[in-house]
C-alpha positions as CSV (number, residue, x, y, z in Angstrom):
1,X,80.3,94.4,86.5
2,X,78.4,92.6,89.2
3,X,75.3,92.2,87.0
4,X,77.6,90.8,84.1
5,X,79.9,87.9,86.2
6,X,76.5,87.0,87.8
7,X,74.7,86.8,83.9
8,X,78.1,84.9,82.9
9,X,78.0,82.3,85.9
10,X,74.5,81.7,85.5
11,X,74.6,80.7,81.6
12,X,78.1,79.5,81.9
13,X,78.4,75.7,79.6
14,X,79.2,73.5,82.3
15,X,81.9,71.8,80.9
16,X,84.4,75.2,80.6
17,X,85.0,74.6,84.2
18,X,86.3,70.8,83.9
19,X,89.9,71.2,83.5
20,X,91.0,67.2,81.8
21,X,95.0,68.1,81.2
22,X,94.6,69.1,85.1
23,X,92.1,66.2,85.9
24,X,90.6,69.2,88.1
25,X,86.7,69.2,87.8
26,X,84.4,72.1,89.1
27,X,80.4,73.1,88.8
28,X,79.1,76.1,90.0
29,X,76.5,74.9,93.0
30,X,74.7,78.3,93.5
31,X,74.5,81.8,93.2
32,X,73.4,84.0,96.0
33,X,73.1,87.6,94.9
34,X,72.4,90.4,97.6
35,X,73.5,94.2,97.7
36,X,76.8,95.1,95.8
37,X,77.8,91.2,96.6
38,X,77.5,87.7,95.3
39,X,78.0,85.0,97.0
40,X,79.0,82.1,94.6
41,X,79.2,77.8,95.6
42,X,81.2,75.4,93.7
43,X,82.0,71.6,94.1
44,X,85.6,71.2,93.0
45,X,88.0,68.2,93.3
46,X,90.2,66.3,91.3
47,X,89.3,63.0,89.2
48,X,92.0,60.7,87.2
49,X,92.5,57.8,89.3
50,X,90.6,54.9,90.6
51,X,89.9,53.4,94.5
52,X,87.8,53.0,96.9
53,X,86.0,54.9,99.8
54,X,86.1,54.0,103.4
55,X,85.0,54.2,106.4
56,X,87.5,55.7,108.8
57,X,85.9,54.1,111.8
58,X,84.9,50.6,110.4
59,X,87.3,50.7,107.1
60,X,84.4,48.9,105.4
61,X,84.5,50.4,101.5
62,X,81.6,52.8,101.1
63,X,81.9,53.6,97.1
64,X,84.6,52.7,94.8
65,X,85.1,55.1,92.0
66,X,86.6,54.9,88.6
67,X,89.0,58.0,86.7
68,X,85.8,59.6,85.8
69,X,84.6,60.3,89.3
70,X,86.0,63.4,91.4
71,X,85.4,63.5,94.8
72,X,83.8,66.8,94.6
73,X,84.2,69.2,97.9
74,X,82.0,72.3,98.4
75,X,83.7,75.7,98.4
76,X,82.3,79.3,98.8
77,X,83.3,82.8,96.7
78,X,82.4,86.1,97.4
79,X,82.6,88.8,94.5
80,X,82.0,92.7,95.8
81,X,81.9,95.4,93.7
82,X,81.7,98.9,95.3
83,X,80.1,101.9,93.8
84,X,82.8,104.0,92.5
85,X,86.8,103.3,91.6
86,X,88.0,100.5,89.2
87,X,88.6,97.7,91.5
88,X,86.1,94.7,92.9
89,X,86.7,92.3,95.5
90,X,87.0,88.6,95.5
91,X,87.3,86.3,98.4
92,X,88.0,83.0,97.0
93,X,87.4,80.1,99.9
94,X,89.6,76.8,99.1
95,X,89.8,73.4,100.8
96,X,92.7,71.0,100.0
97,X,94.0,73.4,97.7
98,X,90.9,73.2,95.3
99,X,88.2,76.1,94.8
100,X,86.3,76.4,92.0
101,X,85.8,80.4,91.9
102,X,89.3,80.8,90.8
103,X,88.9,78.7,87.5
104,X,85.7,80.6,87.5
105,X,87.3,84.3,87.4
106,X,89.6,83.4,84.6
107,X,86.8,82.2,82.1
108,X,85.1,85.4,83.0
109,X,87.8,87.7,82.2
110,X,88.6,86.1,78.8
111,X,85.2,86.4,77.8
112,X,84.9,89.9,79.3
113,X,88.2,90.7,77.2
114,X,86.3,88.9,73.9
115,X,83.2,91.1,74.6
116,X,84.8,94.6,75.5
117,X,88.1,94.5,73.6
118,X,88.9,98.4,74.3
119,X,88.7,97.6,77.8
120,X,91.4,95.6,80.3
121,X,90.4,93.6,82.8
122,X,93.2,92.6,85.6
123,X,93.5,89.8,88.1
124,X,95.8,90.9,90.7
125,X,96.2,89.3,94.2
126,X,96.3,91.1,97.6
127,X,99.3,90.2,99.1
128,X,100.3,91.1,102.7
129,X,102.2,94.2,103.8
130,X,105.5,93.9,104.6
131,X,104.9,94.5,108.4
132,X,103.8,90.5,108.1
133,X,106.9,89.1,107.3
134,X,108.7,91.5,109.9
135,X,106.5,90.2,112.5
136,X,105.6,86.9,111.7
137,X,107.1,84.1,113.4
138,X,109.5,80.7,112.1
139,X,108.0,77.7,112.5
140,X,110.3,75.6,109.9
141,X,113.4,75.7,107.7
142,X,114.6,73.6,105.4
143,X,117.2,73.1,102.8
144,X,117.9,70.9,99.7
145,X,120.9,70.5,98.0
146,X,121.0,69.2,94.8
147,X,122.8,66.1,93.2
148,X,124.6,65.4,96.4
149,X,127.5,62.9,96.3
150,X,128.0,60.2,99.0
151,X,130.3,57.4,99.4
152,X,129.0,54.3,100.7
153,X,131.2,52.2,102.7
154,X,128.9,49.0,102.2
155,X,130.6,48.0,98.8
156,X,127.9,46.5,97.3
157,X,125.9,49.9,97.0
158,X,129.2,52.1,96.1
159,X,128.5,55.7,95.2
160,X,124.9,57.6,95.7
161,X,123.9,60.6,94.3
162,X,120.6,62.3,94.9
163,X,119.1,65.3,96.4
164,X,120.1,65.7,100.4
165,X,117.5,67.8,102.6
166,X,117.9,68.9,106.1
167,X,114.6,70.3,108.6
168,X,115.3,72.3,111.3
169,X,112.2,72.3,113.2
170,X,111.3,74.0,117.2
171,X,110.2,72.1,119.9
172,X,106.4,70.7,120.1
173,X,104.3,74.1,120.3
174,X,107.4,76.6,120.2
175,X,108.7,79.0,117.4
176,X,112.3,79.2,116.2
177,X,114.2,82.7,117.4
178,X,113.1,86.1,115.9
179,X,116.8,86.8,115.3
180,X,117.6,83.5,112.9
181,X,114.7,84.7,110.6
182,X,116.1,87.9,110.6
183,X,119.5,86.5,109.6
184,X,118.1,84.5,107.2
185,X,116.2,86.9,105.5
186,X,119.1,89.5,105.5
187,X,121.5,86.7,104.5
188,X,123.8,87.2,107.9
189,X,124.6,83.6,108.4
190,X,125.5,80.4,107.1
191,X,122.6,78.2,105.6
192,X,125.0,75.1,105.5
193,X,126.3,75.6,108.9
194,X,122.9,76.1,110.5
195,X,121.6,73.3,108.9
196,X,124.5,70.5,109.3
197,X,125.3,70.4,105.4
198,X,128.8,68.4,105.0
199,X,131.5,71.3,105.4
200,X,132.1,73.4,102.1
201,X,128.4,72.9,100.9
202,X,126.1,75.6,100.8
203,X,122.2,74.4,99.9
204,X,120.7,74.9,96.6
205,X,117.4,75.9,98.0
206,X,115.6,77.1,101.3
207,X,112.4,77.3,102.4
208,X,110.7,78.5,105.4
209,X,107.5,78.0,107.1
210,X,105.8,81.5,109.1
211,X,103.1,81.8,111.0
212,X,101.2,85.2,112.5
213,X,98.1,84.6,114.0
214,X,95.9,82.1,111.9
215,X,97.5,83.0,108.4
216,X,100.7,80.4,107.8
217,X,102.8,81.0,104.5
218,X,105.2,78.5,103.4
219,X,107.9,80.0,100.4
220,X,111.5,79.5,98.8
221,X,113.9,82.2,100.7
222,X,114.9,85.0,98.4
223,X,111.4,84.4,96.5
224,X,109.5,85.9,99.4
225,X,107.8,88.3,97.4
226,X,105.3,89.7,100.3
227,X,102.4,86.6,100.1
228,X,99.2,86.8,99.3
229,X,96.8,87.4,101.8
230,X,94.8,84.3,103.3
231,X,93.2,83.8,106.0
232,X,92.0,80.3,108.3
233,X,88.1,79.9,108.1
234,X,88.0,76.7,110.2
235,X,90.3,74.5,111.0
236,X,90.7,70.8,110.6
237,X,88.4,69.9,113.6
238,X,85.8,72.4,113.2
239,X,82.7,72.7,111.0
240,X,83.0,74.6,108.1
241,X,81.2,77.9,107.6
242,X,78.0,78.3,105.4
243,X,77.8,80.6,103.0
244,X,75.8,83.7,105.5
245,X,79.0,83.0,107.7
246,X,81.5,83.5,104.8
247,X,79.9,86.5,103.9
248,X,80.2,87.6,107.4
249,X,83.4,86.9,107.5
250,X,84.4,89.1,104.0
251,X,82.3,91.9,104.9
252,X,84.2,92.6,108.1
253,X,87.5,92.2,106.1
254,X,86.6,94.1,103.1
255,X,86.4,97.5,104.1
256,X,90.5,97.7,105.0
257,X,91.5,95.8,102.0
258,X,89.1,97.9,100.0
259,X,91.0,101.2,101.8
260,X,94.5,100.0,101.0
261,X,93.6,99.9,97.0
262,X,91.8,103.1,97.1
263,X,88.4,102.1,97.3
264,X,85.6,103.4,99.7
265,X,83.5,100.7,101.1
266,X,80.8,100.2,103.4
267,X,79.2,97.1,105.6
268,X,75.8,98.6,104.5
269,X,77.2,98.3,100.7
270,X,76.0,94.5,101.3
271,X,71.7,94.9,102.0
272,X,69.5,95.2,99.0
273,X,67.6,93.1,96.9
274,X,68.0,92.6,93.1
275,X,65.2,93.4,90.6
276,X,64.3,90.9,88.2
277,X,65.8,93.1,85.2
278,X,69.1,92.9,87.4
279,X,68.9,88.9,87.3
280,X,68.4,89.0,83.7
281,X,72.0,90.8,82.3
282,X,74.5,88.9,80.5
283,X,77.9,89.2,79.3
């Protein structure tokens, strides 16, 4: 499996991975194999629009760029494949929302499915346990509800209607109380009350924002299915990690996420070099 998704990146026609309904573009950067691991690079970004860049500092235009130019951002992937069971591994990095490996991972499984028909191949994401929603902590609610009705007494605007949302956020580096996300989650209180809806009005939607540690998971109340698992690489004001510290940091993760599918895995899994015959496989 590793041999073939490395032989299926490496010949891979460039232009699968540009996504033009999406305006998403991608392009594997390199390939890095080593061990029972490789480490993939991709540029991704989105393209569609036209403007200008500047300088922060100076705001003096650097480049302008046209709806065939996407400001391409470098993001890493890390694909291991242990020596027995059925399931692999892969850590998908993204920045802004975009990373390419994910685009890249559903071309190879239709292909894979194309080439080995008697065989089914399933993307399926880790999500947390759910110790992490007990535990985690509230950082935001909100609320919508929807087509809201207001009178205006300024008679030249007359009657509004439009979608009403209330935040309920803590003070400046404080959580909201354990107890209201355990209400909220077990439905023991009033949405509209806590949230200063007009009386008799319950919202049409909530959402909450939790935190544990460095992983933060935003989702619509009562569609909390337990989130998939993420985790902070750098943060906004740090460098980002090169591609020996990703690896770094999915080896030390991989070997309980391997143990909660099943799957025996070792740190030493990761040394060894490939032969030139191992380079050479496609799919």
């Amino acid at each position: 499996m590793l041999f073939l998704f490395h032989g299926f990146a490496k010949g891979l026609d460039s232009t699968r991975l540009v996504d033009r309904s999406a305006e998403k573009y991608a392009a594997i950067s390199k390939l890095e194999p080593v061990g029972r691991t490789l480490g993939i690079q991709t540029l991704s970004g989105k393209f569609g629009e036209e403007g200008e860049t500047r300088d922060i500092d100076t705001h003096r235009v650097i480049q302008r760029f046209v709806k065939k130019n996407a400001n391409a951002v470098l993001t890493h992937g890390v694909l291991l494949v242990p020596k027995m069971g059925t399931s692999a591994l892969l850590f998908i990095e993204r920045s802004g929302g975009m990373g390419g490996s994910s685009d890249l991972v559903k071309l190879f499984k239709e292909d894979f499915q194309t080439t080995y028909p008697d065989y089914t191949m399933q993307l399926t994401s880790l999500v947390e346990k759910e110790a992490w929603l007990e535990h985690a902590q509230l950082e935001r609610v909100s609320a919508t509800l929807h087509g809201h009705s207001a009178d205006v007494t300024n008679k030249t605007v007359g009657k509004v209607v439009g979608d009403l949302q209330h935040v309920l956020t803590p003070p400046k580096g404080e959580h909201l109380p354990n107890a209201l996300w355990k209400a909220l989650r077990n439905k023991n209180i009033n949405r509209g009350k806590l949230l200063a809806f007009p009386d008799g009005h319950d919202p049409d939607e909530v959402v909450v924002a939790l935190s544990s540690g460095s992983t933060r998971k935003t989702f619509v109340l009562g569609r909390e299915k337990t989130p998939s698992i993420s985790y902070l690489l750098s943060d906004s004001n740090q460098a980002p990690k090169n591609s020996r510290a990703v690896l770094r940091f999915c080896l030390d993760e991989a070997t309980s996420l391997f143990k909660n599918v099943g799957v025996e895995w070792e740190y030493s899994h990761s040394a060894g070099v490939w032969s030139p015959a191992d380079l050479t496989h496609r799919l």
